[in-house]
C-alpha positions in Angstrom: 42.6 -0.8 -56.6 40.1 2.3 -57.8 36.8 1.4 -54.9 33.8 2.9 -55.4 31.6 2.7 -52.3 27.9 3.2 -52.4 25.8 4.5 -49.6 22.6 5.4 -48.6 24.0 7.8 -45.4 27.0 9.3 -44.8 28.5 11.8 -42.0 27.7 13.9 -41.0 24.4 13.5 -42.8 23.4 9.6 -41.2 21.5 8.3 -38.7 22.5 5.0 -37.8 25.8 3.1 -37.8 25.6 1.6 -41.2 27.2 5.5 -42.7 29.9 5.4 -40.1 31.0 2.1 -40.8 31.9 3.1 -44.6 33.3 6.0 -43.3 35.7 4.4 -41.3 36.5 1.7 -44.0 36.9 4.6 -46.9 39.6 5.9 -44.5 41.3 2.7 -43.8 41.1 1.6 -47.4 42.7 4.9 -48.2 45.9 4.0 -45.7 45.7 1.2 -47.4 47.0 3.0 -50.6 43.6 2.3 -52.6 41.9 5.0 -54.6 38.3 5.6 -53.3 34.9 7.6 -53.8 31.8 7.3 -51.9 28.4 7.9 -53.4 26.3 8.2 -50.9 22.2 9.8 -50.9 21.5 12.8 -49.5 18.2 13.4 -47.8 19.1 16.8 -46.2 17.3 18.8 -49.8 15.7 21.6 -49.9 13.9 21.2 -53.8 13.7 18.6 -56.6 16.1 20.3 -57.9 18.9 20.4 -55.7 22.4 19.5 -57.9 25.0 17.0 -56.9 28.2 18.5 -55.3 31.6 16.8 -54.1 33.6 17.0 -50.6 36.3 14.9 -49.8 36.7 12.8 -46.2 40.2 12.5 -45.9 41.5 10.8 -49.0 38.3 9.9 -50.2 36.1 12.0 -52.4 32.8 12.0 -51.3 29.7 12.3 -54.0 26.7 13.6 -52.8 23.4 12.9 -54.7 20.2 14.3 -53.5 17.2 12.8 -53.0 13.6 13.4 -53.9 12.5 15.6 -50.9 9.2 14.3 -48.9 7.1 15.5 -46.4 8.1 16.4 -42.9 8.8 12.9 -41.8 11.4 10.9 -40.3 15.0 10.2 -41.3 14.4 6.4 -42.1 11.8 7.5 -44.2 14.0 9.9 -46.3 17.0 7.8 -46.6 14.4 4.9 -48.7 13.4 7.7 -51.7 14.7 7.4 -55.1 17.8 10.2 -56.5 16.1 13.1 -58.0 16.4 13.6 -61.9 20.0 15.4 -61.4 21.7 12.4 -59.3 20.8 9.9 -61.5 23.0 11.8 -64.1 25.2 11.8 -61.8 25.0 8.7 -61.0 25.1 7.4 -64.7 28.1 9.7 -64.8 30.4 8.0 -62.7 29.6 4.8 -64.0 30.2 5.4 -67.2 33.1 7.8 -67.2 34.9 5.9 -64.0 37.0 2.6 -64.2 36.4 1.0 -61.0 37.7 -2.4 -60.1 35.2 -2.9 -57.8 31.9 -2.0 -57.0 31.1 -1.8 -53.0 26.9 -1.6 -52.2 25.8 -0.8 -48.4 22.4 -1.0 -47.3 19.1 -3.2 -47.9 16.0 -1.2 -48.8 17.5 1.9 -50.5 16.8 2.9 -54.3 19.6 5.1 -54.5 21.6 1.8 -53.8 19.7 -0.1 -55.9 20.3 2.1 -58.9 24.2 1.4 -58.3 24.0 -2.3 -58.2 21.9 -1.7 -61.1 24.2 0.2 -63.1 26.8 -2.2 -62.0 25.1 -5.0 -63.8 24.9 -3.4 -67.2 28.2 -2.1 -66.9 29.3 -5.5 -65.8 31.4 -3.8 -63.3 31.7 -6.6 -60.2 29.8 -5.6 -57.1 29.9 -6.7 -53.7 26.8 -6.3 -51.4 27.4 -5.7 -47.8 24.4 -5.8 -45.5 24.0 -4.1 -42.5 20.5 -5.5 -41.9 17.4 -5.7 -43.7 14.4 -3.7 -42.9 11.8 -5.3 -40.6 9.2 -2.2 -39.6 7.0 -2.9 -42.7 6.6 -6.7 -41.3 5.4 -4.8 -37.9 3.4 -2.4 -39.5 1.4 -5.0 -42.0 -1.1 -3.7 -44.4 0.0 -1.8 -47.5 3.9 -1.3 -46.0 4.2 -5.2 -45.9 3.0 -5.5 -49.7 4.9 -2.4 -50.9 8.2 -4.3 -49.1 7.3 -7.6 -50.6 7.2 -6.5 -54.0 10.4 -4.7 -53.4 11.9 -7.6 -52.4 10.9 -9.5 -55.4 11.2 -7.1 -58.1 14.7 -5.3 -57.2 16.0 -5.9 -53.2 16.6 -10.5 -54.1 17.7 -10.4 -57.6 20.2 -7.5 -56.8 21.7 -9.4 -53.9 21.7 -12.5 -55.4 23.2 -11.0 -58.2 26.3 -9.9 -56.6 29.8 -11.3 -56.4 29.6 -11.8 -52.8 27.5 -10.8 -50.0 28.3 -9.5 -46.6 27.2 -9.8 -43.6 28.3 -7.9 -40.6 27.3 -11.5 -38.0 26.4 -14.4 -38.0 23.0 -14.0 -37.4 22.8 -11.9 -39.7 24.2 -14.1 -42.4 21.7 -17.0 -41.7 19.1 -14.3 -43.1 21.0 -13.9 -46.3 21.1 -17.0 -46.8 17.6 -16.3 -48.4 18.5 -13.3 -50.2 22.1 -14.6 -51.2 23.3 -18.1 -52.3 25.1 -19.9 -49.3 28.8 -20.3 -50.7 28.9 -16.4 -52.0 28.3 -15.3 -48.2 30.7 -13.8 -46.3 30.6 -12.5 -42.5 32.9 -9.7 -41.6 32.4 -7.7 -38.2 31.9 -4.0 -37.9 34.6 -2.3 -36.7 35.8 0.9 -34.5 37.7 4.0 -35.9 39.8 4.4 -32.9 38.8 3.8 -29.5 36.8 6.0 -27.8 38.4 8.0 -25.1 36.3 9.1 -22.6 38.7 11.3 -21.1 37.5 15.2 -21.2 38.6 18.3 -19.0 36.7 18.7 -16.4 35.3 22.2 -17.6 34.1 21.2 -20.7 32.3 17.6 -18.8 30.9 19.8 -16.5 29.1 22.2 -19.5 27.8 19.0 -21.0 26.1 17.9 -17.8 25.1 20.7 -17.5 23.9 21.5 -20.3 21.3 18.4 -20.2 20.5 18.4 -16.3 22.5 15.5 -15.3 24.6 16.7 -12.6 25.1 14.7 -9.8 23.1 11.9 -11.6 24.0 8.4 -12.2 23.5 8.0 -15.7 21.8 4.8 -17.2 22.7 5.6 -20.8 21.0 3.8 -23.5 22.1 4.7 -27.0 19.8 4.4 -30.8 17.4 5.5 -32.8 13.9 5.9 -31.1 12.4 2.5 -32.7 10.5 -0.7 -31.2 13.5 -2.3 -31.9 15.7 -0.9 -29.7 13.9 -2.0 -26.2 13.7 1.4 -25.1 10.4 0.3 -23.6 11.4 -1.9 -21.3 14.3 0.1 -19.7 11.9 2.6 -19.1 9.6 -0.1 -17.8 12.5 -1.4 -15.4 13.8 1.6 -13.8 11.2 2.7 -11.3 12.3 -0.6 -9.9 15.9 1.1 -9.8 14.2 3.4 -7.3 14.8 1.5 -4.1 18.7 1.2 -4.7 19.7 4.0 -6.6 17.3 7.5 -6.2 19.8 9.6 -8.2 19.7 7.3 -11.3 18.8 8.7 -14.3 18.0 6.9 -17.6 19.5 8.9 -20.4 18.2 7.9 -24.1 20.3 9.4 -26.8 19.0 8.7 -30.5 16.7 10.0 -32.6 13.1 9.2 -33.9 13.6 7.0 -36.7 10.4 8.2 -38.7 7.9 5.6 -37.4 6.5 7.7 -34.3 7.8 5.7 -31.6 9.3 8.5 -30.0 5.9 9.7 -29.0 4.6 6.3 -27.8 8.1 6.4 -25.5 7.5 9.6 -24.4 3.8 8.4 -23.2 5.0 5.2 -21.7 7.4 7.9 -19.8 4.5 9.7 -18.0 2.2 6.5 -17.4 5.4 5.7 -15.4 5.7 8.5 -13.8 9.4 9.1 -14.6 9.0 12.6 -16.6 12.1 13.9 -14.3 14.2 10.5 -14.2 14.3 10.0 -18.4 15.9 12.4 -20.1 15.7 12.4 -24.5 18.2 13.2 -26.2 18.4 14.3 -29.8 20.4 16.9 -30.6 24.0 15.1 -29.1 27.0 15.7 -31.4 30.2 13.3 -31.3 31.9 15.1 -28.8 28.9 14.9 -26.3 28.1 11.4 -26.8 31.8 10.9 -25.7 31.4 12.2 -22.8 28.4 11.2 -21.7 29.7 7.5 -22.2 32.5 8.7 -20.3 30.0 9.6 -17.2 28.1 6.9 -17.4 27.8 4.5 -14.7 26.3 1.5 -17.0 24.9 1.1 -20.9 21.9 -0.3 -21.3 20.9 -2.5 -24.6 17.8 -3.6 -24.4 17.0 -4.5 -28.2 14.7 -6.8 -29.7 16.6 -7.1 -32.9 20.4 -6.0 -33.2 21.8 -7.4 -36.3 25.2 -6.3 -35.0 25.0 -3.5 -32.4 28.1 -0.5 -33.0 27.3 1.0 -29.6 28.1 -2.3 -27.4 32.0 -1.7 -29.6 31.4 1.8 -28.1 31.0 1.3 -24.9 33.3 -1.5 -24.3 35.8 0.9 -25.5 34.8 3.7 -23.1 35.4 1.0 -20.2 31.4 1.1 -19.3 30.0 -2.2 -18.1 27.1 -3.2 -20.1 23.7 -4.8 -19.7 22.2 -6.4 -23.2 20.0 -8.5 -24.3 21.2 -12.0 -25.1 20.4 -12.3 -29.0 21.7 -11.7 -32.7 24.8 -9.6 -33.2 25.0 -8.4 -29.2 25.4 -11.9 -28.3 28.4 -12.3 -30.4 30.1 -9.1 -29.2 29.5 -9.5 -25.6 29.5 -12.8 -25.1 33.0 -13.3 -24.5 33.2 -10.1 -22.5 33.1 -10.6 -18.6 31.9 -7.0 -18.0 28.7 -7.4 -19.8 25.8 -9.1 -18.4 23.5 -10.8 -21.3 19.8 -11.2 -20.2 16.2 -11.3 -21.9 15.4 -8.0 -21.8 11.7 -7.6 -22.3 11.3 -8.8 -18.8 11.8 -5.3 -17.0 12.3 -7.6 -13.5 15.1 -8.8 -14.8 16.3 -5.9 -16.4 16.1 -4.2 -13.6 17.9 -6.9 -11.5 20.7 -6.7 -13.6 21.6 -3.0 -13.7 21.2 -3.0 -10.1 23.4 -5.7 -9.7 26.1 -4.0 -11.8 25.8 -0.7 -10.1 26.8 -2.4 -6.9 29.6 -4.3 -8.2 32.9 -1.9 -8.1 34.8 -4.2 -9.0 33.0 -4.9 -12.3 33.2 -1.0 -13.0 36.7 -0.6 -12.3 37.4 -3.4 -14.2 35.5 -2.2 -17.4 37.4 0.3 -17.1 40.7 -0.8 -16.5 40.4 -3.3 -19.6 38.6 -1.3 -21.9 41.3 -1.2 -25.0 41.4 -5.2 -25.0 38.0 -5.7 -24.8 37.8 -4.2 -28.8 40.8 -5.4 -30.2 39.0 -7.9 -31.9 37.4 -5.4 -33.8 40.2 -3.6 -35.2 39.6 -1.3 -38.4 42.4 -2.4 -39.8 41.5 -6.1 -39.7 37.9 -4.8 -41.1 39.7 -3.1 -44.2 42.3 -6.0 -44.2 39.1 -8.3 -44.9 37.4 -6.5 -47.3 40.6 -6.1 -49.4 41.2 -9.6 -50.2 37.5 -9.7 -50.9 38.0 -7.2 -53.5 41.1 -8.5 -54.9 39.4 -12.1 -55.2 36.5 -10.8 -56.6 38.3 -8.6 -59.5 40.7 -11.1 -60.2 38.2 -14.0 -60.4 36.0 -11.7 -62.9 39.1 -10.8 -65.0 40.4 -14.4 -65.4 37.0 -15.3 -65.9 
């Protein structure tokens, strides 16, 4: 089948895990002998008149369309702004001069993904809408975010959901929220998935220059990975780990993400000091692929303290590294780690207990070897394959039912 797979992020230019999990399904799909290209937005722009070029990721040719550019803020922010006047050319382009059988939207919240579903309509292409969560900082923030995101949400976000063939959702918690975007019988829930598993094994040498590199040798790394947002819980791990102290003085909490536009880095960063923890919490932003692996290689336990995880791609990260894992008991992390007898599922926003249960892990060798030991069966229900597997019967069903139809 000829897929066409809209995006709002793609690697290497994305943020969160939504761009990595169309990455991996582009390349599976491809294995799969489909024909693919990804349109994704691209907030990395320099004018308004930056022009649309191609790459290709493996098989798949990749379209990028910039974006209009904005003020120096952050990469949430960016991703949300419409195509400049070159994209949507682009855009109209492919539509136009493409025969796709199906039509495959990511993200909630995005115009550049709007415009596709849009197109889709009144090309009466098929569509299906997969999403990877909907936005909830403008329901935090109140004010004039809240009514700019309600009127989105009536005006384009519901009607373009509801308009689709079928809608995806990556859990079941997350589908129950569709359910008033999306009639009931058109939702489907298919899990996120892992490229490969992630092998923490590195030569020594080049583990040692990482720690090095960030000051964390001969520390026992507490690594917490995400975007800097409320909704990650980074507050209360940094509220829980001076009570780490007593058990563990060479512990060292280790956030790698980056500020997701909102300015709650800064409010971490002052919760940090009114702790007194400036030299036990290290931030970090810059970490490439290869870095992350090994960190997650050296750490002694993740930490997922999030208020909201709609699915939660670095629990499937970490349970494939062979890390034990301390998580908060709700949405998407609760059906990962659930079944998984290396992870310990709490409430999270009580730093006692938060810090109760990382201490309790940290002594328990057993648990650690065993995470480690059983690391590759502890994702093999999230298989890529099975992921791609999924979506192409959806696709098949979906074309076939619109051509018969």
């Amino acid at each position: 089948m000829k897929v066409l797979l809209v995006t709002p992020e793609f690697p290497p230019h994305s943020l969160g895990g939504g761009g990595q999990i169309v990455k991996i399904l582009a390349h599976r799909l491809g294995d799969r002998g489909h024909s693919v290209v990804v349109l994704s937005g691209l907030h990395k722009v320099r004018n308004f008149f930056d022009r649309p070029y191609c790459t290709t990721s493996k098989d798949a040719k990749v379209v990028w369309l910039p974006l209009l550019p904005t003020p120096k803020v952050g990469f949430q922010l960016n991703t949300i702004m419409p195509p400049n006047l070159y994209s949507i050319v682009e855009l109209v382009r492919v539509f136009l001069k493409s025969d796709f059988d199906i039509v495959h939207i990511h993200g909630y919240g995005h115009f550049s993904v709007d415009m596709a579903a849009v197109l889709s309509r009144l090309s009466r292409k098929p569509y299906i809408y997969t999403i990877h969560g909907f936005p909830k900082e403008p329901l935090r923030k109140g004010g004039i975010l809240k009514a700019l995101y309600d009127i989105y949400n009536l005006v384009l976000g519901k009607p373009l959901v509801r308009s689709a063939a079928k809608t995806i959702a990556v859990s079941n918690s997350l589908a129950k929220e569709c359910e008033f975007y999306a009639l009931p019988q058109r939702i489907i829930v298919i899990p996120n998935a892992l490229d490969s598993p992630v092998n923490p094994d590195t030569s020594a040498l080049r583990m040692h220059e990482v720690l090095e590199k960030y000051n964390l040798l001969g520390k026992k790394i507490v690594l917490a990975i995400g975007r800097l947002s409320v909704a990650k819980g980074f507050q209360y791990a940094i509220q829980a780990f001076p009570l780490m102290f007593k058990d563990f003085p060479d512990a060292q909490l280790v956030i790698v993400g980056k500020d997701d536009g909102y300015g709650y880095s800064a409010e971490l960063r002052r919760l940090v000091l009114q702790n007194g923890l400036k030299s036990r919490v290290s931030f970090l932003s810059g970490v490439n692929d290869e870095e992350k692996t090994v960190l997650l290689g050296q750490a002694s336990v993740v930490v997922i303290p999030s208020i909201e995880e709609v699915f939660g791609l670095v629990a499937l990260e970490a349970m494939a590294a062979g890390k034990p894992i301390v998580a908060s008991k709700l949405g998407g992390l609760a059906e990962i780690l659930a079944p998984d007898k290396y992870s310990i599922l709490i409430d999270s926003t009580d730093p006692v207990r938060l810090a109760l249960a990382l201490v309790s892990v940290l002594k328990d060798k057993e648990k650690i070897i065993g995470a480690m030991k059983n690391r590759k069966n502890r994702t093999e229900r999230f298989s890529s394959d099975k992921m791609a597997e999924q979506y192409s019967c959806v696709y098949k069903k979906t074309a076939s039912k619109i051509r018969s139809g």
